[in-house]
N, C-alpha and C positions, 0 to 999 in steps of 0.2 A: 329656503331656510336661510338666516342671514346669517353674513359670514362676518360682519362688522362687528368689531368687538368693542361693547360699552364702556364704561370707567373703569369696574367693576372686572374689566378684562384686562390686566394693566400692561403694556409695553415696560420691558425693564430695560429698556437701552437707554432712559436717561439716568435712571440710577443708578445702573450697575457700574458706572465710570465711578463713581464714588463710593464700592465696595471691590478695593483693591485685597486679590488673594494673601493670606498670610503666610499657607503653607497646605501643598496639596498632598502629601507624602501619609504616611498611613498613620505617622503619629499622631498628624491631625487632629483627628478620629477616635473616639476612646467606645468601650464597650459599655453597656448597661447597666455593669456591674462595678463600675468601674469610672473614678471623676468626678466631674459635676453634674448632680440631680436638675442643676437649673436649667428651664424651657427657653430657648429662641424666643423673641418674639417678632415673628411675622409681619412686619409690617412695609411693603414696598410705597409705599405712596404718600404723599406728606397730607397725614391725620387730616389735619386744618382746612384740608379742601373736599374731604369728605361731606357731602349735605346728605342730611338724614332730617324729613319732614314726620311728625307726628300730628296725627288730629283726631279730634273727639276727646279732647281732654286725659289724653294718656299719661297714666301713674306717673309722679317723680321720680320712682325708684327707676324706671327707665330711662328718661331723660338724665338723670343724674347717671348711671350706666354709663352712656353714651356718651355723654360730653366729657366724661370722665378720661375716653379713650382719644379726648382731642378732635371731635369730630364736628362741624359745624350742624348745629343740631335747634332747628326751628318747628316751633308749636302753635299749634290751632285747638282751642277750645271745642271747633265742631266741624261736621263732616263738610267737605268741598263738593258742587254739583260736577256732576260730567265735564261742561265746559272749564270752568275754576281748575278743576284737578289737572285736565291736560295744558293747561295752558302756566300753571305750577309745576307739576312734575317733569319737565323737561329738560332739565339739569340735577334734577336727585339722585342721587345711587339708592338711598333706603328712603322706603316709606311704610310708617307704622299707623294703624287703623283699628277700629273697632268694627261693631256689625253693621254701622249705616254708609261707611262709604265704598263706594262700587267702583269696584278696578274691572274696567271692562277690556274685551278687545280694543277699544277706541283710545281707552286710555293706555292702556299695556305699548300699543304702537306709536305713542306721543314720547315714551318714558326713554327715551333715547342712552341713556347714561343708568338706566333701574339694572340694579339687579338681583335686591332682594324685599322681600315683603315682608313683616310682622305682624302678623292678627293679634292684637290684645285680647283675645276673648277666647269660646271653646270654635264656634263656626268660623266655615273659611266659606260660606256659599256667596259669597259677595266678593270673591274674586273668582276670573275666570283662567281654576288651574290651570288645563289641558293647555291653553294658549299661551298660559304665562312659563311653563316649561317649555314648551317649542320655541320660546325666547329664550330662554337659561336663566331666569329668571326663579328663586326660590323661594319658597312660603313654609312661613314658619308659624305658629300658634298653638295655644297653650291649652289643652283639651282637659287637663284635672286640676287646673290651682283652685277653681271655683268650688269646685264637687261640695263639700262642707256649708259653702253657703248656699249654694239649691235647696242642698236637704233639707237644711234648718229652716229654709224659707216653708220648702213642702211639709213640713211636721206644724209651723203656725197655723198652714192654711187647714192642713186635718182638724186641728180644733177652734179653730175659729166656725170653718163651714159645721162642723157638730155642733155647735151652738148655734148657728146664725148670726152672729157675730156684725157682719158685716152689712146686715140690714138695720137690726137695733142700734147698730152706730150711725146710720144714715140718718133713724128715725128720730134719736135723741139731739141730731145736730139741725132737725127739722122742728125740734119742739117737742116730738110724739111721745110720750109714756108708752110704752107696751110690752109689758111684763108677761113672757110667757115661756112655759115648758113641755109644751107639745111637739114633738118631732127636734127636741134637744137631748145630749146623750153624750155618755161620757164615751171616750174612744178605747177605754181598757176592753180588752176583748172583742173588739173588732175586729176584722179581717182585712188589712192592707195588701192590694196587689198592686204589682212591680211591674211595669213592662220593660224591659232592659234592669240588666241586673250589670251593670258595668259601675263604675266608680263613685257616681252620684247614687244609683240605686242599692249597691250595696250598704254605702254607708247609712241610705236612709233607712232600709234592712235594721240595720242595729241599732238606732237610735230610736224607731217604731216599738224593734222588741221593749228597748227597755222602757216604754211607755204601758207596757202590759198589751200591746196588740198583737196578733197571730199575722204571720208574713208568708204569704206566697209569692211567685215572681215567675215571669214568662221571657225567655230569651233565646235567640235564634242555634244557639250553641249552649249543650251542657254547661254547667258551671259550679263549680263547690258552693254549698249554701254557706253562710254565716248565721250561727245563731241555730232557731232551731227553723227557721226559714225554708221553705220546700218548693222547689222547682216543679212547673202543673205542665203537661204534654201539648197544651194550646192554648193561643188568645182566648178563645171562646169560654175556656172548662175557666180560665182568671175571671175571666168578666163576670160571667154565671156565679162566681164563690164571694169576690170583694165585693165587702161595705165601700172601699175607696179605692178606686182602679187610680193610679198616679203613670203618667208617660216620661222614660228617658229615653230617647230612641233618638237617632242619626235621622238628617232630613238626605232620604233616596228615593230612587223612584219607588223603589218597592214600599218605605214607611207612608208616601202621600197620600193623604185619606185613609188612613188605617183605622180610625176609627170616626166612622160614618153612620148614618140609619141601623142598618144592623146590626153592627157592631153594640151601641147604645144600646138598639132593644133587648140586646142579650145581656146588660144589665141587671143588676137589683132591679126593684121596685124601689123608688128611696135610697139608692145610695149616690156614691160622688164622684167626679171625675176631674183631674188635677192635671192640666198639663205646664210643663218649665219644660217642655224640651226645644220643640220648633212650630213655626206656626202652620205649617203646613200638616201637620199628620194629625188634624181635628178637621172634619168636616162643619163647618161653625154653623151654617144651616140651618144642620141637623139636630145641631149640643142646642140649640137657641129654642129649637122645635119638641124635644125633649125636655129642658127644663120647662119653659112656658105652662106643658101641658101635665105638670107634676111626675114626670115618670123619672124624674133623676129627681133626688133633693137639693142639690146643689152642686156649683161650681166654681173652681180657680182657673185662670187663664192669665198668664205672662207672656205669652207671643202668640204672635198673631200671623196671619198671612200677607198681609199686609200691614207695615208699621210705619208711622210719621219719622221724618229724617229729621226732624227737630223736636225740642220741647217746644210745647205751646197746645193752642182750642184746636188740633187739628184730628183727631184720633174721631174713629165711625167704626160702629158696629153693629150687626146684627142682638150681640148682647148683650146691650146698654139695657138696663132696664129691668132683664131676667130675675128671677126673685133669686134671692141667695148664691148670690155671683160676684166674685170675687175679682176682678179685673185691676191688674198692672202693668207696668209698663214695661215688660222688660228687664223684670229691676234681681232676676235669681241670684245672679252673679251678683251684682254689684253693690257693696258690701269694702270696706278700705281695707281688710285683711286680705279678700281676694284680690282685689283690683292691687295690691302693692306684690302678690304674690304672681301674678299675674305680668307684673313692668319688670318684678326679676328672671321670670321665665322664658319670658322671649326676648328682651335688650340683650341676656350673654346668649342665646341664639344665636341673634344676628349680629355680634361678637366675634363670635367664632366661627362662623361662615365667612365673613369679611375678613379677618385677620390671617384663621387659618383652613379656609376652605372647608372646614365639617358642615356635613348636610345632615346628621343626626336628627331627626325628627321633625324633618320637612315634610309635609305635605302632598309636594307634587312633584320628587325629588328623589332619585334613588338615594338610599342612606350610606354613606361612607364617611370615616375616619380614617387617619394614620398616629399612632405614637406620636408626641411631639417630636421635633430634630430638638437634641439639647446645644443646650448655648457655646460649648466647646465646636461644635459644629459649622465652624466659620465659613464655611465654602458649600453646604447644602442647600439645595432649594428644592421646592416643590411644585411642581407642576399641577394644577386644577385644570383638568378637561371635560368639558361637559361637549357628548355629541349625538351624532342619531344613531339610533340601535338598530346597526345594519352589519353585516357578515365584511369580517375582515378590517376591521377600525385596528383589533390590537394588534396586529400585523401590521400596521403601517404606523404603528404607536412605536414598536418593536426596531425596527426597521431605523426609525429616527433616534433612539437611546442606544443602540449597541455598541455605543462606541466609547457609552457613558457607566457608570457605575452604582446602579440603580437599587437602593439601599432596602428602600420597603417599595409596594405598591398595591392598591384594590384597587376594583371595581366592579361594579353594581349598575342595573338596566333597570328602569321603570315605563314601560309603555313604549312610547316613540322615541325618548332620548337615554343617556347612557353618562356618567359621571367617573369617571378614572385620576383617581390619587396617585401620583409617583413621589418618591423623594430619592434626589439624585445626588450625590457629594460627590468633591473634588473638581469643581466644576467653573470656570475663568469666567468672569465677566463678557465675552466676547462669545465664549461656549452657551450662555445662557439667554443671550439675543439669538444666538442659532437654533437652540433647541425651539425659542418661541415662535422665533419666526416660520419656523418649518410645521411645525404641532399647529398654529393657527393654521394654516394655508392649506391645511386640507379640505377633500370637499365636505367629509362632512361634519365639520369644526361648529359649534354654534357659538362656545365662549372657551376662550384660555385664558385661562391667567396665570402666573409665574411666581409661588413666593420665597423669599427670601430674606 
């Protein structure tokens, strides 16, 4: 486990000579209730040297964020190869991404100075957690700014594929006339099923009702319905009842090929399958071998199991061609409402990870916060220890503060490593290279950092 601590890990012994004590005594210090409401701002290390790489064309509103906070902040329109990315990433502290570039082992061990990630988007399977925690390294991303624009995406494609839509536009830009109403149909009183009933599905729950359609929905965990919406006891008894089964579902091992050969034949006769979640939990085969052979009427598909790392003539599929198939790119999300919603979600993330150590809805992270130190708090700092979740760490945590005045402190375990907040006042510049110095050199230390 490395015990070399990145940028991101910061030694305060060059700084601290130029945060000379004011006054350690209790006046110092004021109470909650009591002073100035104004926050510290945390910042050990000079802004300006901070590099923070963005690519794939990530939002302004993040970029703007960032640079906002002083930080050297450089963008790429689109994703970097394996090679590219380690041989860039090896002086960045931050790097922000979308779903095409892969932080692999390979590159996680090049990123010498990383120590936090931002996924623009809802998936993080394109980076490899477990690994990039056992570095101290944290991932953050944005799992509901999108929700609103899936739905609405998934509500076009219900009546587009009810009319067919999407071949009469192939055929009219081929020249074809062909005017017809056979197997078209309005969606009032249809029966829309849900597979996950979480942020996207719920909302498209109520957006379905007020189109006049009846909503049922299948999810691994009870949940309050919305609407007059009714939760069904299995996959199977959804699939059997919807004109339009639609997938939000997490890509696990358990959702992989979740809905395969049999799955489909427990379908309608004639009805439709929508997925916007992952491209893995469609057997494409099968959905290819099913429409083909008219036992589904139609389909939408926006990911794949395979997806091109660029735009361009590069995309193959089994479903080119399928009659009444509705095929994009990937495009639920992407939408400038979500996408700006999206560059605010995770830029103050990793914000406020960098600044003041919160790991609040990371990823592969245990979650901790502390109250700010307010600004009256001249002499406070805060210790960030990220380590491995092994018997008797806060005992030798203990052991090194006893002699210090330790104001607040959590911590929180996830898996194999372990994240501990302190904040310590009244404490000398000399005091606070001691504490770091000691709190690093343990064995099993993965990242310290010191703010102040």
């Amino acid at each position: 486990m490395p015990t070399q601590t990145p940028a991101l890990s910061n030694d305060p012994k060059a700084n601290a000579a130029d945060k000379a004590p004011e006054d350690t005594g209790a006046s110092a210090r004021r109470g909650s209730f009591g002073g100035s409401n104004k926050v510290k701002v945390l910042k050990p290390f000079n802004t300006a040297n901070m590099k923070i790489l963005l690519l794939e064309n990530v939002n302004e509103t993040a970029v703007s964020a960032l640079r906002d906070q002083g930080y050297q902040v450089e963008t790429y329109a689109k994703a970097l190869q394996e090679d590219e990315l380690i041989e860039k990433i090896r002086d960045i502290h931050c790097i922000g991404i979308r779903s095409k570039t892969k932080i692999t082992k390979k590159v996680l061990d090049a990123a010498e100075k990383l120590g936090v990630i931002g996924c623009f988007c809802i998936g993080t399977n394109q980076v490899d957690l477990e690994y990039a925690s056992q570095k101290g390294v944290a991932v953050f991303n944005s799992p509901f700014s999108n929700s609103r624009s899936v739905a609405e995406l998934v509500i076009a494609e219900i009546v587009l594929l009810s009319r067919q839509l999407g071949d009469r536009n192939s055929e009219m830009h081929q020249g074809i006339w062909q005017k017809v109403s056979a197997n078209c149909y309005e969606i009032r009183g249809k029966t829309l099923g849900i597979v996950g009933y979480g942020h996207i599905g719920s909302q498209l729950s109520v957006l379905a009702e007020s189109m006049g359609m009846r909503v049922l929905f299948h999810d691994v965990v009870p949940l309050m319905p919305l609407g007059t919406a009714k939760q069904v006891n299995s996959l199977d008894e959804l699939l059997e009842s919807a004109d339009f089964v639609t997938l939000h579902v997490p890509e696990t091992e358990e959702t992989k090929n979740m809905i395969g050969e049999h799955e489909l034949n427990k379908m309608k006769q004639g009805s439709f399958l929508i997925n916007a979640s992952r491209g893995t939990i469609v057997h494409i085969p099968a959905l290819a071998k099913a429409l083909r052979s008219g036992h589904l009427g139609g389909a939408a598909v926006d990911v794949f199991p395979k997806e091109p790392a660029a735009n361009g003539k590069f995309f193959e599929s089994e479903l080119i061609g399928c009659p009444n198939t509705l095929l994009t790119p990937h495009i639920g999300g992407s939408t400038e409402e979500a996408q700006s919603m999206i560059g605010v979600e995770v830029s103050q993330a990793l914000i406020k990870f960098i600044n003041n150590g919160t790991s609040i809805g990371a990823v592969n992270y245990p979650e901790v916060d502390l109250r700010a130190i307010r600004d009256e708090e001249v002499n406070s700092i805060r210790l960030c220890y990220t380590h491995l979740n092994v018997p008797g760490v806060l005992r030798q945590i203990t052991d090194i503060l006893s002699d210090h005045n330790v104001d607040k402190q959590f911590s929180d375990s996830k898996g194999k490593i372990a994240y501990l907040m302190a904040d310590i006042s009244n404490v000398t510049p000399e005091q606070i290279q001691d504490i770091y110095q000691r709190v690093s050199q343990t064995p099993t230390n993965i990242i310290t950092r010191v703010l102040y």
